[in-house]
N, C-alpha and C positions, 0 to 999 in steps of 0.2 A: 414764380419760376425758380428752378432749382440752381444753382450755383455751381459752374463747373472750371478746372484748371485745364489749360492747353500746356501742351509739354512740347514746344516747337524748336526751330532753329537747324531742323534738319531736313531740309532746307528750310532758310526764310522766304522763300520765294512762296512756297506750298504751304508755310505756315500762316502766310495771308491770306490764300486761297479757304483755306479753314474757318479763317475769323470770317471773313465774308461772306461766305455760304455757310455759316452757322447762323449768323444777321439774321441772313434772307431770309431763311426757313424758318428762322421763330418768326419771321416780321408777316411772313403768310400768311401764316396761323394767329398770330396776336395781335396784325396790323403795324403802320410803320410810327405810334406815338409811343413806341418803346423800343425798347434791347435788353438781351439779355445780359444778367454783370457774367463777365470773364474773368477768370484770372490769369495771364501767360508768362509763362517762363520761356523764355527763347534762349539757348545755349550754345556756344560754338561749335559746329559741323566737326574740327578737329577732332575734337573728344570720338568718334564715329568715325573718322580715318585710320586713328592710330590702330584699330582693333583691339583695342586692349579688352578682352570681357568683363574684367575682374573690375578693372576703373570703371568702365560702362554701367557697370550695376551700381556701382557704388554713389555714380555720378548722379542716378536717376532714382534710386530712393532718396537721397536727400532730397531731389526738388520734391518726389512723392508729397515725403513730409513735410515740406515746405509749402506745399498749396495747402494741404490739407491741416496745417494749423491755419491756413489765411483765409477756412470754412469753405474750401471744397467740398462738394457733397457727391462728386468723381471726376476722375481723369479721362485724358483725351492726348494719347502718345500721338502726334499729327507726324507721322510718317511708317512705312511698314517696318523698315530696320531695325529701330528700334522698340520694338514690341520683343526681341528676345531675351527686352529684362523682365517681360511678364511673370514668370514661374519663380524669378528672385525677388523683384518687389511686392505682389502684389499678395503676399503674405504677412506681409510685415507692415502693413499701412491697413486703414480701417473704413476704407472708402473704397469701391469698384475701381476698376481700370477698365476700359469700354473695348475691349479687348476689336483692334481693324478687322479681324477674320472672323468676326461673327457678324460683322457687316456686312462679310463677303458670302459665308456660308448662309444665311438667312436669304439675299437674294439671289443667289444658285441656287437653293430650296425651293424657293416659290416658281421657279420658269424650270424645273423639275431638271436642274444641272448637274450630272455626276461627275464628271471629268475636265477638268479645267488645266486649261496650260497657264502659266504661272511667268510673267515677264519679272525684271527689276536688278538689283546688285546680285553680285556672286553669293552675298553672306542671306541675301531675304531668296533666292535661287535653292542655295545646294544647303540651305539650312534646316530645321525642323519647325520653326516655330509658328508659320503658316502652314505648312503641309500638313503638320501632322495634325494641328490645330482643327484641321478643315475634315482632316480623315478623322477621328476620335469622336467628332462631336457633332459632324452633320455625314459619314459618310461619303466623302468628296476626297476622289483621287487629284490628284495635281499631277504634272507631269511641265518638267520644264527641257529649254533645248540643247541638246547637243553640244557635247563635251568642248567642241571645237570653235562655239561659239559663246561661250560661257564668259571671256575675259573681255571679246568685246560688246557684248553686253554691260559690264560692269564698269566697260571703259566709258561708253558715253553718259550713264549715267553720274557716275562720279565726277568725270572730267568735263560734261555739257551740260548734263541737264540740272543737277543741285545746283550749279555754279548761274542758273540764267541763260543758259546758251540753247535756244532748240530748234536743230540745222535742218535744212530737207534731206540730207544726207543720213541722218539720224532717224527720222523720220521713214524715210526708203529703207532701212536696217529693221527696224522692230515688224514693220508691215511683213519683209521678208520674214520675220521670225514668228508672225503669228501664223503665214500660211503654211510653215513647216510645221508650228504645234498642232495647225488643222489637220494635217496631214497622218501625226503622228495619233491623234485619234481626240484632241480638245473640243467638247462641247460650247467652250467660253473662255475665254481671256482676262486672266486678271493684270489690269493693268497696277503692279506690285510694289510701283516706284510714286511716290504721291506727286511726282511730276510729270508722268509719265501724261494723264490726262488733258496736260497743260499741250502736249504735243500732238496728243493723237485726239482723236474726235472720237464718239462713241458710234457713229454712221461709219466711219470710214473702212470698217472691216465689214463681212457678212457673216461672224459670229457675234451673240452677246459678250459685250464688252463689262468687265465689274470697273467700272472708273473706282477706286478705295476712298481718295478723298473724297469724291462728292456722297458717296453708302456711309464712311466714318463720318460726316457733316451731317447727314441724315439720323443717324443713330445719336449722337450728340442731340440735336434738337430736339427728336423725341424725349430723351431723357431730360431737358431740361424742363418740358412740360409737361412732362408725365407727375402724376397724382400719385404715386408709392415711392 
């Protein structure tokens, strides 16, 4: 089995959620008289509040390099947020980054998905680094919602859901916002916030739902028992 680093802490709630369904999915496949070795670096959420870019990159190639002398053989950014040090890091390090939105864009590909509505923070929202990710390299439009509800989106995430908190009040908000994405022409929903699945169920809407963490856990496993 291959050796991989988790890059967590943002949240630690959902960075559990990763070690565990990375377990389980090797233990499928390989049976439960092993595990695979992890390496995780779990970092303070702060770093990820202040919005600083410039620190944020800076913050996340060191750990880069840091798994990856402790024999990473790839990464695993366990949240979407942080994937927009992709295009800074993952030049300068000598190992993959498992990039979430080819999780996403692989299973939108196969259930023949062009257009997805796109939940999560204001910065994984109204940023590039999923969208265009998604457009470039599988052809998939994203479209996310309405100007007017862009802050409280961003609010329960930040202020509920990273934190542990997942209300039915919260819950009653995103439902509303996936049936406007439906509305606005979404084949699927990415649930964008790697918490976000911890709230909502993949039944619970009657679009395909992409839950990211449990596709990025998926894609992890794979690679840790993949043969190349």
């Amino acid at each position: 089995m291959k050796k991989i680093g988790l890059i967590g802490g943002t949240s630690w709630h959902s960075t559990i959620v990763y070690y565990r369904l990375i377990n389980e999915l090797v233990g499928e496949r390989i049976g439960s008289q092993a595990n695979p070795e992890l390496l995780i670096y779990s970092l303070n959420i702060e770093l990820m509040r202040e919005q600083n870019k410039e620190k944020i990159n800076n913050k996340y190639l060191g750990i880069a390099r840091t798994l990856e002398t402790a024999g990473a053989e790839a990464l695993v950014i366990c949240a979407n947020t942080p994937h927009m040090v992709y295009d800074f890091v993952q030049p300068q390090i000598d190992i993959p980054i498992l990039h979430i939105a080819d999780a996403i864009g692989k299973e939108a590909h196969s259930s023949g998905l062009k257009t997805l509505g796109l939940l999560g923070n204001r910065p994984t929202m109204t940023g590039d680094f999923i969208s265009e990710y998604l457009k470039n390299n599988y052809g998939i439009r994203t479209i996310i919602p309405d100007a007017q509800f862009i802050d409280q989106n961003h609010h329960y995430v930040s202020a509920e859901l990273t934190q542990g908190i997942f209300s039915d009040k919260a819950k009653e908000f995103f439902m509303e916002q996936m049936e406007l994405l439906k509305q606005k022409g979404a084949e699927g929903i990415i649930l964008g916030c790697t918490e976000l699945p911890m709230l909502i169920e993949t039944s619970d809407f009657d679009l395909p739902m992409m839950a990211t963490t449990q596709l990025h856990a998926q894609m992890a496993a794979d690679f840790i028992l993949s043969d190349n």
